[in-house]
N, CA, C and O of each residue as an XYZ file, in Angstrom:
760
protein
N       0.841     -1.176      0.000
C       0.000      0.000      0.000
C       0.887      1.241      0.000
O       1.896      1.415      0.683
N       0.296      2.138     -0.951
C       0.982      3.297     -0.932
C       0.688      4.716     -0.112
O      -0.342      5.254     -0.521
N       1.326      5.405      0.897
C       1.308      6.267      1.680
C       1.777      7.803      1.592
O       2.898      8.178      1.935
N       0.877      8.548      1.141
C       1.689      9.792      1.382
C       1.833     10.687      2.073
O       1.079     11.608      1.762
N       2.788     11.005      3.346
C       2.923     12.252      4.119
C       2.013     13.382      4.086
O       2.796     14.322      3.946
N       1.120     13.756      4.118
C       0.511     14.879      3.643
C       1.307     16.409      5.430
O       1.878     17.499      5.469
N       0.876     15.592      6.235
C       1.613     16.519      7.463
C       1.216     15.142      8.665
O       0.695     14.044      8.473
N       1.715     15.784      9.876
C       2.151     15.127     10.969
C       0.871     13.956     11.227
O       1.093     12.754     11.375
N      -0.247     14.470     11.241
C      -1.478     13.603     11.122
C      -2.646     13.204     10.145
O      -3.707     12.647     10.427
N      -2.046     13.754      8.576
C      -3.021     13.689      7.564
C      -2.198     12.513      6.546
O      -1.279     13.015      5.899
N      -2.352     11.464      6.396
C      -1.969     10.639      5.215
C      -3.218     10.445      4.013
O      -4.426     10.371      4.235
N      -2.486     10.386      2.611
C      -3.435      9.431      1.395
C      -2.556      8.404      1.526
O      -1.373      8.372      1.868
N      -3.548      7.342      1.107
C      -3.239      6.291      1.460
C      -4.108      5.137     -0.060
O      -5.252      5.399     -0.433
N      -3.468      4.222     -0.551
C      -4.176      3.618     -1.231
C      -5.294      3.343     -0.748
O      -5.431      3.498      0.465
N      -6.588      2.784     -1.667
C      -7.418      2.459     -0.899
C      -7.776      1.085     -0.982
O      -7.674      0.478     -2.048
N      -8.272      0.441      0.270
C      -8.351     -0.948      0.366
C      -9.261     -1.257      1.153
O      -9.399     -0.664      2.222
N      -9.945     -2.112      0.819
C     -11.741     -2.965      1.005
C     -12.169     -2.441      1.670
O     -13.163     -1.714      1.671
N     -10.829     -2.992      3.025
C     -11.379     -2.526      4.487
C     -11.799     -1.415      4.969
O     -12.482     -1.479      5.991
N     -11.518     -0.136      4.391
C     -11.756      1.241      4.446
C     -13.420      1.292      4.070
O     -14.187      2.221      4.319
N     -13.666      0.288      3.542
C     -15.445      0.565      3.308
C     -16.160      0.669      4.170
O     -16.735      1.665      3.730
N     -16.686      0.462      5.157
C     -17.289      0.461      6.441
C     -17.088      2.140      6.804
O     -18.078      2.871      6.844
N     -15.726      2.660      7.059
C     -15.614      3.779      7.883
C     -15.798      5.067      7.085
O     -16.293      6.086      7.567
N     -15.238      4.912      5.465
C     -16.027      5.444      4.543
C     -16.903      5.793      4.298
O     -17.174      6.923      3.890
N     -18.084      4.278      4.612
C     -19.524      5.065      3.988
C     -19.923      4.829      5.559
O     -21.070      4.760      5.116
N     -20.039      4.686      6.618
C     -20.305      5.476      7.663
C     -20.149      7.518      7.405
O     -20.896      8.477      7.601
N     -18.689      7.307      6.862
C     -18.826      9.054      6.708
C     -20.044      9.509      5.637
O     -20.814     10.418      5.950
N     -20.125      9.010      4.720
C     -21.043      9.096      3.770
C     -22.271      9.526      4.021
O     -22.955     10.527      3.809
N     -22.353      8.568      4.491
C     -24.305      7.964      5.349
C     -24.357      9.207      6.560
O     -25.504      9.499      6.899
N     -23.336      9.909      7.191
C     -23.334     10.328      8.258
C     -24.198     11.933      7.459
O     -25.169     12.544      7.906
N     -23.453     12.201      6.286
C     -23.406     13.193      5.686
C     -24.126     13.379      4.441
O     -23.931     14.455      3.876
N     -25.232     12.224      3.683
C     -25.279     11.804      2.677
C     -26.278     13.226      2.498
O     -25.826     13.718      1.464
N     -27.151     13.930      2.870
C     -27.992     15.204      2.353
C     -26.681     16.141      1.576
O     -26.262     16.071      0.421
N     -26.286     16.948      2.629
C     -24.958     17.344      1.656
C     -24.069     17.380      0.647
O     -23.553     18.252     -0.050
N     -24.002     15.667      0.794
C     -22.564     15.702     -0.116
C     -23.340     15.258     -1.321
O     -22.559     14.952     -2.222
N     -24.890     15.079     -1.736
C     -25.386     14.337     -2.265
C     -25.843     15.973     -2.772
O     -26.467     15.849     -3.826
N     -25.778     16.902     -2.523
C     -26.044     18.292     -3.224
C     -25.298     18.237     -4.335
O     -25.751     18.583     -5.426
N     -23.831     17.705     -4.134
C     -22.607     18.183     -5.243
C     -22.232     17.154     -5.823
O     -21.550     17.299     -6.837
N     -22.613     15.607     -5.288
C     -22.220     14.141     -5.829
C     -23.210     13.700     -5.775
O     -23.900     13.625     -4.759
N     -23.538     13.243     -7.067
C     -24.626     12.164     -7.002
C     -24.415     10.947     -6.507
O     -25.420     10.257     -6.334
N     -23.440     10.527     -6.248
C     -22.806      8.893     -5.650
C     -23.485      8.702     -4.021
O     -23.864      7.828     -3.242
N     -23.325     10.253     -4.150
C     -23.796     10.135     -1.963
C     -25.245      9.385     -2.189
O     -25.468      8.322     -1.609
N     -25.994      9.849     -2.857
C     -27.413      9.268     -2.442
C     -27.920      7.569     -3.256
O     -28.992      6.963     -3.287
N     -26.883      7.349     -3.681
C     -26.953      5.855     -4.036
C     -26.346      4.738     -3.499
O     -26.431      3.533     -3.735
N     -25.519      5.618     -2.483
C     -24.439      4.444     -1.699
C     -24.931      4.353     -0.532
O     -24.813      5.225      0.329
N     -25.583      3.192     -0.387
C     -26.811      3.263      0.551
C     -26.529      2.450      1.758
O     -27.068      2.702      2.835
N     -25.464      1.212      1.544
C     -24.943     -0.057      2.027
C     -23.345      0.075      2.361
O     -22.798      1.006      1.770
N     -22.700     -0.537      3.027
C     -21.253     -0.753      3.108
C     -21.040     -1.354      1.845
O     -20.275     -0.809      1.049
N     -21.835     -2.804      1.453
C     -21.585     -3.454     -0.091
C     -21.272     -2.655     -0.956
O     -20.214     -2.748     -1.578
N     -22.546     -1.302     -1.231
C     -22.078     -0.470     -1.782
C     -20.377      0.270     -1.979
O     -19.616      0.282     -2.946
N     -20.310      0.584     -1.205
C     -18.965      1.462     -0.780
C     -17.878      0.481     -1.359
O     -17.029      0.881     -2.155
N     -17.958     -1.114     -0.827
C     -16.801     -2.243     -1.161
C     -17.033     -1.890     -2.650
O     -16.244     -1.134     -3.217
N     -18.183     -2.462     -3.348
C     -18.320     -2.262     -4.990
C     -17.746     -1.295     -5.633
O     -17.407     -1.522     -6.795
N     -17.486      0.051     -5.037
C     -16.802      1.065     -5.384
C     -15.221      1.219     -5.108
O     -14.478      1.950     -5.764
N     -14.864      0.471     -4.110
C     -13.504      0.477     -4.001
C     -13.153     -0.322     -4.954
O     -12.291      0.083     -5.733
N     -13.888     -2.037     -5.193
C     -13.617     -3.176     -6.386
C     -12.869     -1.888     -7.562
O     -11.780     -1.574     -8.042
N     -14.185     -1.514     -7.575
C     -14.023     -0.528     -9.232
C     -13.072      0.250     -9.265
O     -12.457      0.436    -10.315
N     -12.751      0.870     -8.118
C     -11.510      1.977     -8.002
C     -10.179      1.123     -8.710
O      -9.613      1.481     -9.743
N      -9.896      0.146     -8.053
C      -8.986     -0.711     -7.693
C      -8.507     -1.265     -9.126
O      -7.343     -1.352     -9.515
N      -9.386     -1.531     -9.647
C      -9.518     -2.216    -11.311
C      -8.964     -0.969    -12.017
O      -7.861     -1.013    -12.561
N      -9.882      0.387    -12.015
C      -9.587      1.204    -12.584
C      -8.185      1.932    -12.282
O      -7.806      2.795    -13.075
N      -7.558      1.673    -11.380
C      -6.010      2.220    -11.071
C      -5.373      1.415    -11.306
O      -4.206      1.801    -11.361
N      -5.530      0.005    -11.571
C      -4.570     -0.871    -12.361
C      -4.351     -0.838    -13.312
O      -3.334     -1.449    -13.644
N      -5.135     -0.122    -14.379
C      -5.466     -0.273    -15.652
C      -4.946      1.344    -16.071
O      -4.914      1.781    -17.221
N      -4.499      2.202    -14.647
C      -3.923      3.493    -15.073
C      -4.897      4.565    -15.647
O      -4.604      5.623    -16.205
N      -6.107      4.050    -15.382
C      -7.269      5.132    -15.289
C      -7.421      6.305    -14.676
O      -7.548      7.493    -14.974
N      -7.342      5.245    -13.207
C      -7.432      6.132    -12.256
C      -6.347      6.782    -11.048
O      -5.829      5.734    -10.662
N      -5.894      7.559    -10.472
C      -5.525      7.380     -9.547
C      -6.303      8.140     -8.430
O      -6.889      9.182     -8.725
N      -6.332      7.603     -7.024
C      -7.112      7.830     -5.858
C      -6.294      7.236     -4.437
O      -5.686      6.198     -4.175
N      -6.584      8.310     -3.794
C      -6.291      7.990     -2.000
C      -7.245      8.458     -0.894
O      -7.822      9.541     -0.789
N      -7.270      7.490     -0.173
C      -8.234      7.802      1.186
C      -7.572      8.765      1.505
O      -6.420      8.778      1.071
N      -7.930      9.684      2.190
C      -7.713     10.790      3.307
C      -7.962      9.801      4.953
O      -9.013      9.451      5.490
N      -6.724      9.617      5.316
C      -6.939      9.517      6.914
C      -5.991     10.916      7.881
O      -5.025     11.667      7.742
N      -6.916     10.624      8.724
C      -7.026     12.073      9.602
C      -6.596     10.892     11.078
O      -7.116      9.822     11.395
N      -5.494     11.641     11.684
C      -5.143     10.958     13.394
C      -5.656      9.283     12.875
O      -6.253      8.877     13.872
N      -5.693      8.324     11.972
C      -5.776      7.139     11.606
C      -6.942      6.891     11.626
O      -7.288      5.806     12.095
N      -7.856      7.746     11.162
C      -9.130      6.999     10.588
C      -9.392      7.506      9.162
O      -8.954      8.615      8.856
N     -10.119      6.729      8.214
C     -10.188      7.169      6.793
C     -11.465      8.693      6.962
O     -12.360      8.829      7.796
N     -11.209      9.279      6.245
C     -12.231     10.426      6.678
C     -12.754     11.108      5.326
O     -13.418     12.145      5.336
N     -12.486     10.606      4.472
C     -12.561     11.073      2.743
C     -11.897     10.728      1.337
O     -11.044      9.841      1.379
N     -12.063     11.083      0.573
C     -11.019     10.693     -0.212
C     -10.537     11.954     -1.542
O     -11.106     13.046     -1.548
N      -9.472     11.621     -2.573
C      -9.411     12.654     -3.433
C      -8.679     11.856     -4.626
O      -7.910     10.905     -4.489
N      -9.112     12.484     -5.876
C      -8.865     11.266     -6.615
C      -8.119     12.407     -8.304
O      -8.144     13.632     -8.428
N      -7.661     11.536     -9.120
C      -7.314     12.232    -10.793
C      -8.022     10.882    -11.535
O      -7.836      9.665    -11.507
N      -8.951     11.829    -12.224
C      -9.847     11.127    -13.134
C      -9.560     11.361    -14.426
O      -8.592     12.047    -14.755
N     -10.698     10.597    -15.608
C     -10.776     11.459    -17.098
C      -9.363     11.904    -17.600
O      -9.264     12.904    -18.312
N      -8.018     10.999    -17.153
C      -7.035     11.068    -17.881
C      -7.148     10.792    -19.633
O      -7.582      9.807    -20.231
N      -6.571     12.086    -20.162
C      -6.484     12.005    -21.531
C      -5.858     13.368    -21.894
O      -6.223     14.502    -21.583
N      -4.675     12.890    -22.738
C      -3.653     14.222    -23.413
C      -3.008     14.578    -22.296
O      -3.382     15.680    -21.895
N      -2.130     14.038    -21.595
C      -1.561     14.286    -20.660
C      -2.391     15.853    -19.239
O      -1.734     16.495    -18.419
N      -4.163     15.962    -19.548
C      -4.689     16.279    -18.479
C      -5.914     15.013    -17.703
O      -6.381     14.020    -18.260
N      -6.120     15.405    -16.564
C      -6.680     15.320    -15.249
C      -7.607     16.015    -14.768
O      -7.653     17.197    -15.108
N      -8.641     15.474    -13.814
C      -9.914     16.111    -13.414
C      -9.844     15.702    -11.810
O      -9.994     14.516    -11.516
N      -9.642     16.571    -10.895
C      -9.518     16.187     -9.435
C     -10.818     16.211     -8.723
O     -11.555     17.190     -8.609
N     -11.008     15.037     -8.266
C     -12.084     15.010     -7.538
C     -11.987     14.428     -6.126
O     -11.239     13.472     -5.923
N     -12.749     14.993     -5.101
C     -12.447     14.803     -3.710
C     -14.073     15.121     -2.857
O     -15.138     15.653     -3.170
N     -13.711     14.696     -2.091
C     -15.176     14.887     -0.624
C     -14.338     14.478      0.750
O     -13.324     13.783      0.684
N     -14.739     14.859      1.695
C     -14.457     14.890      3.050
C     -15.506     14.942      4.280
O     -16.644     15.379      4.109
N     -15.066     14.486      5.485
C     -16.024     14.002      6.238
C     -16.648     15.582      6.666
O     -15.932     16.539      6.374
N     -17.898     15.834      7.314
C     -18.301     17.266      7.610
C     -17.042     17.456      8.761
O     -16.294     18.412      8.967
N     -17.132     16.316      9.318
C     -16.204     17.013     11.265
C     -15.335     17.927     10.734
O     -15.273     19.081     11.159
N     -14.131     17.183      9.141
C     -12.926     17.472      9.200
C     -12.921     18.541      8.146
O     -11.900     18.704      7.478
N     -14.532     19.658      7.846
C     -14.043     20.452      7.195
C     -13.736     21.545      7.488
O     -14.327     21.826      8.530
N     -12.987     22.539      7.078
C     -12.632     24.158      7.709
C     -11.918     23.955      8.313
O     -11.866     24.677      9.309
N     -11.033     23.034      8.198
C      -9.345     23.209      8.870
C      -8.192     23.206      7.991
O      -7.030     23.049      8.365
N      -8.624     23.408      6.681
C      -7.036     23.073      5.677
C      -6.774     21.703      5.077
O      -6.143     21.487      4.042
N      -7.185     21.060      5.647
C      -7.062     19.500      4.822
C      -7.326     19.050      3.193
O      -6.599     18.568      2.324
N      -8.326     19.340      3.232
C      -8.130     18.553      1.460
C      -7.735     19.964      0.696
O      -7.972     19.973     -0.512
N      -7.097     21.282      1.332
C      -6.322     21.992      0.661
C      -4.600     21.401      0.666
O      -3.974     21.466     -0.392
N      -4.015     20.909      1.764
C      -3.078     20.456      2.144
C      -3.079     19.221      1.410
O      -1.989     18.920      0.923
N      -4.207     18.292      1.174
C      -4.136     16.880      0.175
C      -4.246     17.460     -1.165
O      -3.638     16.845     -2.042
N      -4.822     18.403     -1.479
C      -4.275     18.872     -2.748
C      -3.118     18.720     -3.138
O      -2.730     17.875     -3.945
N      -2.409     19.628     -2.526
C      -0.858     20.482     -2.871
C       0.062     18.974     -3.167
O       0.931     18.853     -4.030
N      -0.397     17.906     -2.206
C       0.648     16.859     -2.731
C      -0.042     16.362     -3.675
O       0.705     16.007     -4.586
N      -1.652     16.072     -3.998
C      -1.631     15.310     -5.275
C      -1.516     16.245     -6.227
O      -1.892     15.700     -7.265
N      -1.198     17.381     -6.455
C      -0.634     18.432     -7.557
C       0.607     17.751     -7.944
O       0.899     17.394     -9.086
N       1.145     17.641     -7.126
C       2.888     17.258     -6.705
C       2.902     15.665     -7.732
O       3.588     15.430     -8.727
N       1.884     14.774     -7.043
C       1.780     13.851     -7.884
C       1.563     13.994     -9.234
O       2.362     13.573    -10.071
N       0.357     14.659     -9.550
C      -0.143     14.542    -10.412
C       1.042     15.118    -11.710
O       1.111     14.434    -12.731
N       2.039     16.538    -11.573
C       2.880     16.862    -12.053
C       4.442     16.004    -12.387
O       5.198     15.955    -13.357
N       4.425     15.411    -11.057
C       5.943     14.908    -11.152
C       5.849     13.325    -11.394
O       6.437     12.719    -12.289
N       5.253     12.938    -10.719
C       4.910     11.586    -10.977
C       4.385     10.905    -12.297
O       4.786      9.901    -12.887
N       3.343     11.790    -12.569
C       2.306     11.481    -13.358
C       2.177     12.173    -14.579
O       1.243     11.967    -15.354
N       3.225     13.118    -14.811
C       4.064     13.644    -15.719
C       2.849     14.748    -16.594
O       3.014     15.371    -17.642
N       1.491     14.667    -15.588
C       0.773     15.570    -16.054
C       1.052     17.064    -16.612
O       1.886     17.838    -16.143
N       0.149     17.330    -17.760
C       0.664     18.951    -18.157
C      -0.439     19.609    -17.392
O       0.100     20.462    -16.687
N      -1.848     19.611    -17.185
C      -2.751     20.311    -16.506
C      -3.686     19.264    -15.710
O      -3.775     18.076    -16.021
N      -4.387     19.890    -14.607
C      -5.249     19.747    -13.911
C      -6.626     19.815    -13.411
O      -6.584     19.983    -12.192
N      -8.199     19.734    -13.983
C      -8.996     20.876    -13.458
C      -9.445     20.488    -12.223
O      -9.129     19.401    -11.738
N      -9.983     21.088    -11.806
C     -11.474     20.821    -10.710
C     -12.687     21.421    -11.203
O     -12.905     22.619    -11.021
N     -13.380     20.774    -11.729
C     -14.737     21.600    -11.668
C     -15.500     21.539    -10.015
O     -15.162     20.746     -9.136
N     -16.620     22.617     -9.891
C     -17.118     22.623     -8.951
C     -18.325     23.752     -9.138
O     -18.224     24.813     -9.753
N     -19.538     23.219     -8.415
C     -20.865     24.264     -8.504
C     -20.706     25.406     -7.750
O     -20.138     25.739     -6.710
N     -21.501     25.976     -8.747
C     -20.571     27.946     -8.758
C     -21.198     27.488     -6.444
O     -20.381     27.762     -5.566
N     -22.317     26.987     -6.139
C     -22.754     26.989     -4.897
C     -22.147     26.087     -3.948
O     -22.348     25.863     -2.754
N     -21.367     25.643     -4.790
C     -19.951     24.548     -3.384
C     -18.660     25.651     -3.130
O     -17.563     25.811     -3.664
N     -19.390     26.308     -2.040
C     -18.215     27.414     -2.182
C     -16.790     26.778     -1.328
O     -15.686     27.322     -1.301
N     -17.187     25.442     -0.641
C     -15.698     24.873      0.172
C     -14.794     24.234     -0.942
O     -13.567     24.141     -0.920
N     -15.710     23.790     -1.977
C     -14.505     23.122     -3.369
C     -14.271     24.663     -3.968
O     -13.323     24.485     -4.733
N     -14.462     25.443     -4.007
C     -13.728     26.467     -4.481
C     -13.127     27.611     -3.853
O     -12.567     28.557     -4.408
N     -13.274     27.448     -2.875
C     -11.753     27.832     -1.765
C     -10.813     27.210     -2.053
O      -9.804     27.609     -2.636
N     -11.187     25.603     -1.462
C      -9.709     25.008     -2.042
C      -8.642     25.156     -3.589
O      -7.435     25.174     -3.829
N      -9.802     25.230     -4.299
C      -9.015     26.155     -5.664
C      -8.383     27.115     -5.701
O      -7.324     27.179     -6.324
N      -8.884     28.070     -5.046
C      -8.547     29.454     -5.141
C      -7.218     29.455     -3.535
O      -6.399     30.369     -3.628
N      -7.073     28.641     -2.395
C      -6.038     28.633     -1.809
C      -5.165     27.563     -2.571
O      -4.101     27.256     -2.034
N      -5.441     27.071     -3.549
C      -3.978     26.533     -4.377
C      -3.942     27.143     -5.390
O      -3.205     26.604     -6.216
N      -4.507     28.237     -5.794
C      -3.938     29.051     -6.728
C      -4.646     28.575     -8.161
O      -4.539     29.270     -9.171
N      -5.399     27.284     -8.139
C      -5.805     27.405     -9.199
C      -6.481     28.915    -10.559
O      -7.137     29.929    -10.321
N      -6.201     28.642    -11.226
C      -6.927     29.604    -12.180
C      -7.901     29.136    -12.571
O      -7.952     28.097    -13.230
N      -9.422     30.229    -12.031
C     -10.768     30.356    -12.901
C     -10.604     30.230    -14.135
O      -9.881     31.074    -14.665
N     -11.180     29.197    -14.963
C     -11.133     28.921    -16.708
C     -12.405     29.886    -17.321
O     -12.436     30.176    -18.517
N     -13.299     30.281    -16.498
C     -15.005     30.027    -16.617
C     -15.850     28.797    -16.150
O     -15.425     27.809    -15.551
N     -17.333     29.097    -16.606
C     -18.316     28.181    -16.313
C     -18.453     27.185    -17.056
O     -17.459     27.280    -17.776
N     -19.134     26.075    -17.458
C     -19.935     25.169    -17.750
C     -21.234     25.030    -17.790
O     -21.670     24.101    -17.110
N     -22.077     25.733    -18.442
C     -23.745     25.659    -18.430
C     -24.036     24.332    -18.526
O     -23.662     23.601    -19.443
N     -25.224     23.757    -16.853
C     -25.687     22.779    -16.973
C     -24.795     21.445    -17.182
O     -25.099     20.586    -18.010
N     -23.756     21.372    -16.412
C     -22.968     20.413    -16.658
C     -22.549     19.201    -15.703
O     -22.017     18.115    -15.934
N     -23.048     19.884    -14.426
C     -22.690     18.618    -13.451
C     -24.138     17.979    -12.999
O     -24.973     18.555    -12.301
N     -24.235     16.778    -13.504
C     -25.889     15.963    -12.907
C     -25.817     15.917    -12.045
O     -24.730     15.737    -11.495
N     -27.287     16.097    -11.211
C     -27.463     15.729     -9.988
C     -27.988     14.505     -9.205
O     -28.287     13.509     -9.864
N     -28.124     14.484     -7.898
C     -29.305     13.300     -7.839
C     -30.730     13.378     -8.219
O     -31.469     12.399     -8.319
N     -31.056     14.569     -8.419
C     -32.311     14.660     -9.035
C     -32.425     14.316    -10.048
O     -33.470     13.741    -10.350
N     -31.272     14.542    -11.139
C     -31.505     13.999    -12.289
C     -31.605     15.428    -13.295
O     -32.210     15.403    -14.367
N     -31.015     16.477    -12.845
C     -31.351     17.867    -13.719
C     -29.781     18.094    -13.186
O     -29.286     17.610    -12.168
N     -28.991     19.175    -14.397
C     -27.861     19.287    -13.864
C     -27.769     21.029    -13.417
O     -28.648     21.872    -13.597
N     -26.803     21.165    -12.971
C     -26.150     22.481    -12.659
C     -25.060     22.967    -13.181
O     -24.350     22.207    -13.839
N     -24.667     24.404    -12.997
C     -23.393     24.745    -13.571
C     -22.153     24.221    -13.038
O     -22.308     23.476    -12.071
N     -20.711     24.459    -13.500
C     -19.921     24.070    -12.927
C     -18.697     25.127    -13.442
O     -18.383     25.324    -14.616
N     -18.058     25.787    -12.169
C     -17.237     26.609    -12.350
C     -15.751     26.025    -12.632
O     -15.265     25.300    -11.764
N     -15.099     26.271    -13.660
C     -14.165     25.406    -14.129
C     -12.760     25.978    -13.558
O     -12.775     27.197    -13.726
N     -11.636     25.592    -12.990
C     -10.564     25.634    -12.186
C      -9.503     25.217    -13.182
O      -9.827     24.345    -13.987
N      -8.101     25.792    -13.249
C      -7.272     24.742    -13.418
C      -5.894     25.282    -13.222
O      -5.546     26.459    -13.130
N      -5.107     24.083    -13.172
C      -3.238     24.091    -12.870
C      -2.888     23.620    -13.795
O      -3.395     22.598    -14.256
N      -1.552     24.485    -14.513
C      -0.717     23.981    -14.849
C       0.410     23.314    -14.400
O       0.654     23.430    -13.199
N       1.345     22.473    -15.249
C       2.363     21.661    -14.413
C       3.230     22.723    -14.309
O       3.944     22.503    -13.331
N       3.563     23.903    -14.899
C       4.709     25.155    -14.827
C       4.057     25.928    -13.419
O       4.799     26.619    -12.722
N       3.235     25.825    -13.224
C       2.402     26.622    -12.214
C       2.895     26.312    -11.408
O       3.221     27.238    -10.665
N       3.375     24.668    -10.870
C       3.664     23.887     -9.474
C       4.903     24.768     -9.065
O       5.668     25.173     -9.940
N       5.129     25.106     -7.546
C       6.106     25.958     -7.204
C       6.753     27.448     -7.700
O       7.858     27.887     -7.383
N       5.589     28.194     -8.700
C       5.992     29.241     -8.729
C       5.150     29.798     -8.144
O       4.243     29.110     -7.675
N       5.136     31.284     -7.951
C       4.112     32.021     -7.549
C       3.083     32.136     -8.024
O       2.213     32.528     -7.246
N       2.710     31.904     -9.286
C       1.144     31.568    -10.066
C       0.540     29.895     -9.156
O      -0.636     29.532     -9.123
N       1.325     29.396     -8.731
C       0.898     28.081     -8.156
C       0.864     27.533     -6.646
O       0.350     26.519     -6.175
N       1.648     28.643     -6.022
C       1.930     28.416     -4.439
C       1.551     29.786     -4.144
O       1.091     30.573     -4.971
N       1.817     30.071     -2.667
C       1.337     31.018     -2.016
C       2.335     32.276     -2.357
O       3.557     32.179     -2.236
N       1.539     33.706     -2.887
C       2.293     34.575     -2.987
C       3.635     34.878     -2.280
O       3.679     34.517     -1.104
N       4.611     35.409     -2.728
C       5.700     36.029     -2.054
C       5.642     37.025     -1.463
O       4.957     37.928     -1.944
N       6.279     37.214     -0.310
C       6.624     38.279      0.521
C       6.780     40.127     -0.283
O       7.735     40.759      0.169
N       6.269     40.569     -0.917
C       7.095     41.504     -1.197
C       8.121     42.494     -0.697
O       8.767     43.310     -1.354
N       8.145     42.177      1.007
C       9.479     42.733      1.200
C      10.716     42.094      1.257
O      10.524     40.879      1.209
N      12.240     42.448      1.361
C      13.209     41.655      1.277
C      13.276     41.077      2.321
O      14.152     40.231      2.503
């Protein structure tokens, strides 16, 4: 299993079976919400569920589809964040997190390393995130990694209702990683 440092108590972590249970406990805990911006929340109804989705993850990152890591927080899984829709050397980042663990920096901080991945590793040239112009916590995290606003998307992300919404389009370049267009402004004094 693969592990990445994110800070003293935040690891991604491959994901594996066993993580299903504590997963969609978070899910189920949270499913009105997260089921505003993912349609997956309101269909994953079961732990089976959740396993069926890791199966698929699992297949699909072997096959270099996908890549994805749990978010564990002090050692429990608490979310996850993933690079999808690989094609032409870009990526589509997608992520959710438990309610407890939001508004502290975290899946901004799991960003910055799967940027890291996604650039150095993964030899990516760009990145997006889409996100509804009304998920204003996925677009903080954009805007504290510096992503650049592309524009909108009319009607583009489905819902669970079954009608879609807009989606405000984000993105990184791989030149972006570690300069000041991509990390946190510089000091302007000496």
């Amino acid at each position: 299993m693969t592990t990445y440092n994110v800070s003293p108590t935040i690891q991604l972590k491959s994901p594996r079976l066993s993580d299903a249970p504590a997963l969609f406990d978070c899910v189920a805990a949270d499913r009105a919400f997260l089921a505003q911006w993912l349609p997956w929340a309101a269909t994953t109804q079961t732990v089976a569920d959740e396993t069926a989705f890791l199966k698929y993850c699992q297949t699909r990152i072997a096959d270099h589809q996908l890549w994805l890591a749990v978010i564990w927080v002090a050692d429990h899984p608490v979310g996850m964040i993933d690079l999808h829709d690989f094609q032409d050397q870009h990526a589509s980042v997608g992520c959710w997190l438990d309610h407890a663990q939001r508004g502290q920096g975290i899946m901004t901080q799991c960003l910055a390393v799967v940027e890291s991945i996604a650039f150095k590793t993964l030899n990516l040239h760009s990145i997006l995130l889409l996100a509804d112009p009304e998920n204003h916590a996925s677009r903080a995290v954009a805007e504290h990694r510096r992503f650049h606003r592309d524009g909108t998307l009319r009607d583009y992300i489905p819902t669970a209702l079954g009608d879609y919404h807009d989606a405000v389009i984000y993105s990184k370049l791989s030149r972006e990683l570690g300069t000041s267009e991509g990390t946190e402004p510089k000091s302007p004094l000496p």
